[in-house]
C-alpha positions in Angstrom: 15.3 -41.7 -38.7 13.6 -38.3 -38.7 10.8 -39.6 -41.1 10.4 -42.7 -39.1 10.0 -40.3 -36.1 7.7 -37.9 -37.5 5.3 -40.8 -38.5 5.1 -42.0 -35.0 4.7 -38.5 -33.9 1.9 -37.7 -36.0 0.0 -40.6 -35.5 0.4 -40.2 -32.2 -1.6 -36.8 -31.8 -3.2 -37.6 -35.0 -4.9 -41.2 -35.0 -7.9 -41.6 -32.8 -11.5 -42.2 -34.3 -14.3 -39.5 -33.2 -16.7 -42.4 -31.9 -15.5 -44.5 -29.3 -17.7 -47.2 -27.7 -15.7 -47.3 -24.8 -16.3 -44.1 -23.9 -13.8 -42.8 -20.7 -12.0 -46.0 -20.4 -9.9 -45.2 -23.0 -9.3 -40.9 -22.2 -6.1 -42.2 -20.8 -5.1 -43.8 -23.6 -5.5 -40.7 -26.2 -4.4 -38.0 -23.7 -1.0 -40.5 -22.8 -0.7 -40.9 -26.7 -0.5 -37.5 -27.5 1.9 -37.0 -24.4 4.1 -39.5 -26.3 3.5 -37.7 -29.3 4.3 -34.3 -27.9 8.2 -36.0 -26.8 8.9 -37.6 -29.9 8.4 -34.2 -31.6 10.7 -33.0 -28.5 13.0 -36.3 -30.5 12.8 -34.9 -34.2 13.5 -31.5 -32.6 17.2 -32.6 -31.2 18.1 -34.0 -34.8 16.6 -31.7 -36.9 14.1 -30.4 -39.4 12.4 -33.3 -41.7 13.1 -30.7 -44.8 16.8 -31.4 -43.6 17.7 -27.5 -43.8 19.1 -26.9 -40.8 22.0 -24.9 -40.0 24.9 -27.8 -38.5 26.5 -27.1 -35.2 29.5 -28.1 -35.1 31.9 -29.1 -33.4 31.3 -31.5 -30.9 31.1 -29.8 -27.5 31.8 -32.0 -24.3 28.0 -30.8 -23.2 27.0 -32.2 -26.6 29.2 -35.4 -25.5 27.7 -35.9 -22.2 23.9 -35.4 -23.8 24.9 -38.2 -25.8 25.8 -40.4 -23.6 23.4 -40.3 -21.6 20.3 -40.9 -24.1 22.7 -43.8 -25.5 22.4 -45.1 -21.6 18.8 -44.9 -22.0 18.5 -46.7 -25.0 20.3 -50.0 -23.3 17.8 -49.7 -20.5 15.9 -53.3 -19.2 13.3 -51.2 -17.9 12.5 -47.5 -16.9 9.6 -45.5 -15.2 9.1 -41.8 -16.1 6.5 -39.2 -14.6 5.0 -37.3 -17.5 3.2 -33.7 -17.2 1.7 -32.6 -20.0 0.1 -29.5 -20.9 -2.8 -28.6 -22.7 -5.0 -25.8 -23.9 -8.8 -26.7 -22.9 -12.3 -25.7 -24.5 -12.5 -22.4 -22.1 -8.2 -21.7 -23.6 -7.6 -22.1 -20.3 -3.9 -24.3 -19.9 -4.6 -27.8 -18.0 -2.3 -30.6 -17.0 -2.6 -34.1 -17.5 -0.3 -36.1 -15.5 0.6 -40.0 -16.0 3.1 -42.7 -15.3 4.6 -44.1 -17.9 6.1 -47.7 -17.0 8.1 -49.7 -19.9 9.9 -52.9 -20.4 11.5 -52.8 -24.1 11.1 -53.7 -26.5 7.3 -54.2 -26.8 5.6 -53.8 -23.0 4.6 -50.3 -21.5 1.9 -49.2 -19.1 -0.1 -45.8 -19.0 -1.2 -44.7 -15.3 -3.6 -41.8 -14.9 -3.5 -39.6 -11.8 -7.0 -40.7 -11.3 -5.9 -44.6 -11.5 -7.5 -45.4 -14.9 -4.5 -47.8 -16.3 -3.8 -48.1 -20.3 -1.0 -51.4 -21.1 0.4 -52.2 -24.5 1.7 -55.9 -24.6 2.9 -57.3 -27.8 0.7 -54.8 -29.5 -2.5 -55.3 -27.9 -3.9 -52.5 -25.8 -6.2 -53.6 -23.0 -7.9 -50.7 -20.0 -8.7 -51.0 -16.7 -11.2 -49.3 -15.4 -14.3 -49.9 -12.4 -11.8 -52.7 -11.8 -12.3 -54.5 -14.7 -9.4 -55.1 -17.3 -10.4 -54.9 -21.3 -9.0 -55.5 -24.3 -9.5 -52.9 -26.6 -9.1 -54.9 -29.9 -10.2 -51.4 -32.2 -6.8 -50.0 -31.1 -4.7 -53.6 -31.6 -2.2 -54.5 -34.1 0.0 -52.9 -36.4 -1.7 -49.9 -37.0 -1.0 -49.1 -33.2 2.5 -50.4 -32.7 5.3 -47.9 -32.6 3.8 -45.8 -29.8 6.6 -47.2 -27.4 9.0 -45.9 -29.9 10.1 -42.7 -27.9 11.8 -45.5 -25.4 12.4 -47.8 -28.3 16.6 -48.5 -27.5 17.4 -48.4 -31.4 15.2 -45.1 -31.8 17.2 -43.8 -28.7 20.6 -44.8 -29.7 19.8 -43.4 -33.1 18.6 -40.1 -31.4 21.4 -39.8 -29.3 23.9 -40.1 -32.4 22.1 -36.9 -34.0 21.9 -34.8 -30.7 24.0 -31.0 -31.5 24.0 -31.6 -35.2 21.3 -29.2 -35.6 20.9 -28.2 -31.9 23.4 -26.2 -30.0 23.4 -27.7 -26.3 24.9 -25.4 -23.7 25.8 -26.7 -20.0 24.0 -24.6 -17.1 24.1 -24.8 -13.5 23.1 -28.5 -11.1 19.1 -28.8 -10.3 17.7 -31.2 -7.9 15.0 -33.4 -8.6 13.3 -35.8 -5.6 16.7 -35.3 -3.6 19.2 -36.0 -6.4 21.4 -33.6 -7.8 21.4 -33.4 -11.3 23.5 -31.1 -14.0 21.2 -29.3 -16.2 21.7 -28.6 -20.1 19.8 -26.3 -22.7 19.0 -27.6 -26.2 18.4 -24.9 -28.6 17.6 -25.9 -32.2 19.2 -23.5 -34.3 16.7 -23.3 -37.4 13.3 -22.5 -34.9 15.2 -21.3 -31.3 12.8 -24.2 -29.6 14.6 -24.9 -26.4 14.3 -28.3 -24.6 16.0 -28.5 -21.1 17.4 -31.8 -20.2 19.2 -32.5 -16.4 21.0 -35.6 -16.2 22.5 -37.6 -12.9 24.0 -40.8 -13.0 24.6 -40.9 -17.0 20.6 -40.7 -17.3 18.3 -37.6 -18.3 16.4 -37.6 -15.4 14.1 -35.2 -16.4 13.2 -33.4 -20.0 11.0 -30.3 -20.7 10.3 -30.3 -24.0 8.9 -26.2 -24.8 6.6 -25.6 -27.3 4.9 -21.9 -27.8 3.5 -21.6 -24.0 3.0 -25.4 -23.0 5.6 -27.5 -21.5 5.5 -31.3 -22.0 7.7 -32.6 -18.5 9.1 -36.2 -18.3 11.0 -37.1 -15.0 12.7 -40.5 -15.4 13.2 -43.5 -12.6 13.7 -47.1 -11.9 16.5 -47.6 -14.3 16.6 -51.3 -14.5 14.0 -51.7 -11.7 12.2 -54.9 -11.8 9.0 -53.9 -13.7 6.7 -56.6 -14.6 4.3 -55.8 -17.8 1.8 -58.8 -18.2 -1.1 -59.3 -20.7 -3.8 -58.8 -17.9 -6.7 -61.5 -17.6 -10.1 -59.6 -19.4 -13.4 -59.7 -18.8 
């Protein structure tokens, strides 16, 4: 699962050509991709190197138990909505945000939103924009080569993640947090081989919210709308 993973993650922050036609319609797109890329590294983390050298934690702690459980509740989600913070280090090394919504209907429908309103939506594979009020489909980044970018909220990816959580990680139980008016009990994962940290708080058997830490950029993902009704259409194009 960890080389799967690490694919996804890499082509994630990796695959975007240095010419695009469609100029700022599709910013959205490579900043939310590498936002995805960012968790699923934040996903290889919890279960462990690639080279597989990891110290193992054992044994099962009930904080490693109730992590669990609640990214297995994930992964059996109809739909979900999560706000996503991400930061980044711009051309003047000055530390930015870029902040989307990330809508998705498993197994093969999600939607980027920009804080700016520019839109990015993967149905079946094909990724269309809208931007200036106009929907396109962008058929350059269609098709296989672009499938899998859903995968961090992929159920069998999850469930599969959630199995591996505190073998390599130690995950230690700290005090509640509240998030938009709900109180949530907060954990610390700490991988044992690097000392990366990723906090996770989780309410009503859900992480409902992640921070993913890497050197002095946090990638934030605040989860709602379990099982809301989220519709995810192929749009009509121009």
């Amino acid at each position: 699962m960890r080389d799967d993973a690490s694919k996804i993650a890499t082509a994630s922050l990796t695959r975007w050509p240095g010419n695009d036609k469609y100029g700022e319609t599709t910013v959205i797109t490579r900043l939310g991709l590498l936002t995805i890329g960012a968790l699923m590294l934040f996903a290889i983390a919890c279960g462990g190197s690639e080279g597989g050298t990891d110290k193992k934690v054992t044994p099962t702690s009930q904080a490693v138990t109730d992590v669990r459980n609640a990214f297995k509740n994930l992964a059996k989600v109809k739909t979900v909505r999560a706000d996503i913070t991400s930061q980044q280090i711009g051309a003047n090394g000055q530390i930015g945000n870029s902040v989307f919504k990330y809508d998705f209907v498993p197994p093969d429908r999600y939607q980027l939103t920009s804080s700016s309103g520019s839109i990015s939506r993967v149905v079946n594979g094909d990724l269309y924009s809208f931007a200036n009020n106009v929907w396109t489909k962008l058929p350059e980044y269609s098709g296989k080569d672009y499938e899998g970018f859903d995968h961090f909220f992929n159920p069998k990816f999850m469930d599969e993640l959630a199995n591996e959580i505190g073998t390599t990680a130690t995950v230690e139980k700290k005090a509640t947090d509240t998030i938009n008016g709900k109180t949530c009990q907060a954990y610390v994962l700490t991988v044992v081989s690097t000392g990366n940290t990723t906090d996770v708080c989780i309410a009503d058997n859900y992480p409902l919210r992640l921070v993913y830490h890497t050197g002095k950029l946090d990638t934030t993902a605040v989860f709602s709308d379990f099982n809301a009704n989220i519709v995810i259409d192929k749009p009509a194009v121009q």
